[in-house]
Steps between C-alpha positions, in 0.01 A plus 500: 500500500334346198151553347225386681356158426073521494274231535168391664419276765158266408547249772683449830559120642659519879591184745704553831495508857121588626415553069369269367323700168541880359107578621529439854917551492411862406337634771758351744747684291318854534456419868769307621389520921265204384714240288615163694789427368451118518700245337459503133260229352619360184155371342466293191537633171207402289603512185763207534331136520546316811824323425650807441404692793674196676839536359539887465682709738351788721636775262352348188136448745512880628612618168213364262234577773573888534531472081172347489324785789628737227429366179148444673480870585605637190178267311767274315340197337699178359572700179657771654730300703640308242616802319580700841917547571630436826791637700560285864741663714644299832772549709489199678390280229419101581716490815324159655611312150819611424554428927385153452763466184763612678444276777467160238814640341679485870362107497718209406217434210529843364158409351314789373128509446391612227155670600729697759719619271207624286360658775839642582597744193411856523223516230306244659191764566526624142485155353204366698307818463580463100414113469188535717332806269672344210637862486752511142628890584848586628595419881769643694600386865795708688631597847699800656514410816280759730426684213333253286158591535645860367672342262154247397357837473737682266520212290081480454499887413735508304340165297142699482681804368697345218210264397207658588344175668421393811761363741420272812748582765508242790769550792542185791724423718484232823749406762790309487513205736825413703818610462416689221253718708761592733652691198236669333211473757144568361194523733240378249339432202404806316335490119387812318382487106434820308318538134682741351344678153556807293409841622181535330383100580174422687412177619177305490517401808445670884910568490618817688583641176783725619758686313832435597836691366850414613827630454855445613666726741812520721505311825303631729306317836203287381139630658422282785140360548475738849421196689761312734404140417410570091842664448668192733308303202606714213879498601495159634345333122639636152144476375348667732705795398222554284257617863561859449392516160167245595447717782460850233295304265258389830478841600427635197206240399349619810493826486456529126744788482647561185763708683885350444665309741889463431724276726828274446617161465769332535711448169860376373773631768538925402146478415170566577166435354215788494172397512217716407175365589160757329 
């Protein structure tokens, strides 16, 4: 076990199946009997001119538009984004790109474009996010595999403890199409962005201003979401690995109890990650 990592939430961005925003996506978390499910709509990000929006993937779309629901929550102006750090966690990364590569690879030509191999490399979200807010502070962009939201989230905790800064976390992942899907199938689309701040932080904005502590622990089985077709969602998408924890933080902005709510997430194999939501 090691010491507990403390931070607090200021703003929430969520896209996925039947969410299309953290407002109305929370009270189909605390009630699940009412969400649709539907197909995930990817919509425009705003902050990237036209031409942009054109040529970027459906990662780097659902990843800046949960990051801007967030930074929007939390009250962030210009100023603040441009000095705000950024972790962006995906498992499944660009996977439309780097399939179109490896199909003009398998060509004759062999001719690469050079927008799709842009569009292709793993820190895509990061750098669009950075260019469009003219952001100058650090970026990191990983992936563990299922546990990568877990892994997003260690990484932003552990960022806000050691600097005592904000940290945008932002977790996406989308399906692979054919043959790849047929290896790692993935339902969906599923974005979530959290701002993460010290303890003691407040934010000017109408942000659920939770506090949120998390330590490792031995492997142990993840809490499920305690619906059938959310926790088909949560084990089908790596991001949405994050349900659980939305689904505590929902719950609790409802209610207004200050009462702690602990549960797990998936971490590293051997590990687990303990969320404490108060």
């Amino acid at each position: 076990m090691t010491p507990g990592l403390h931070a607090r939430i200021l703003g929430i961005g969520l896209v996925g199946p039947g969410l299309t925003a953290w407002d109305s996506g929370a009270a189909l978390l605390r009630e699940p009997a009412g969400w649709p499910g539907t197909p995930t709509v990817v919509p425009p990000p705003q902050r990237l001119p036209p031409t942009e929006r054109r040529r970027a993937g459906p990662v780097v779309k659902l990843s800046l538009v949960a990051a801007d629901q967030a930074v929007a929550a939390a009250g962030l102006d210009a100023i603040g984004l441009a000095t705000l750090a950024t972790v962006f966690t995906s498992s499944t990364g660009e996977p439309s790109n780097c399939h179109a590569l490896c199909e003009a690879l398998a060509a004759p030509e062999r001719l690469v474009s050079p927008t799709r191999f842009t569009n292709s490399v793993h820190n895509a979200p990061g750098g669009y996010w950075h260019i469009a807010v003219q952001g100058m502070a650090p970026s990191t962009s990983l992936a563990a595999h299922d546990a990568s939201f877990g892994a997003g989230l260690l990484e932003a905790m552990t960022q806000v403890a050691a600097t005592g800064a904000p940290v945008l976390l932002v977790a996406a992942d989308v399906p692979y199409p054919a043959p790849l899907h047929a290896k790692r199938p993935t339902p969906d689309a599923f974005s979530v962005a959290l701002l993460l701040a010290p303890a003691d932080a407040f934010g000017p904005g109408p942000g659920p201003c939770r506090g949120l502590a998390l330590e490792l622990r031995a492997e142990a089985p993840p809490t499920p979401c305690g619906h059938e077709r959310l926790d088909r969602l949560r084990q089908g998408v790596p991001a949405a690995r994050a349900l659980p924890l939305l689904q505590a933080l929902a719950r609790a902005q409802a209610s207004g109890s200050a009462a702690p709510v602990t549960l797990l997430l998936e971490a590293l194999p051997g590990l687990s990650l303990a969320a404490t939501v108060s």
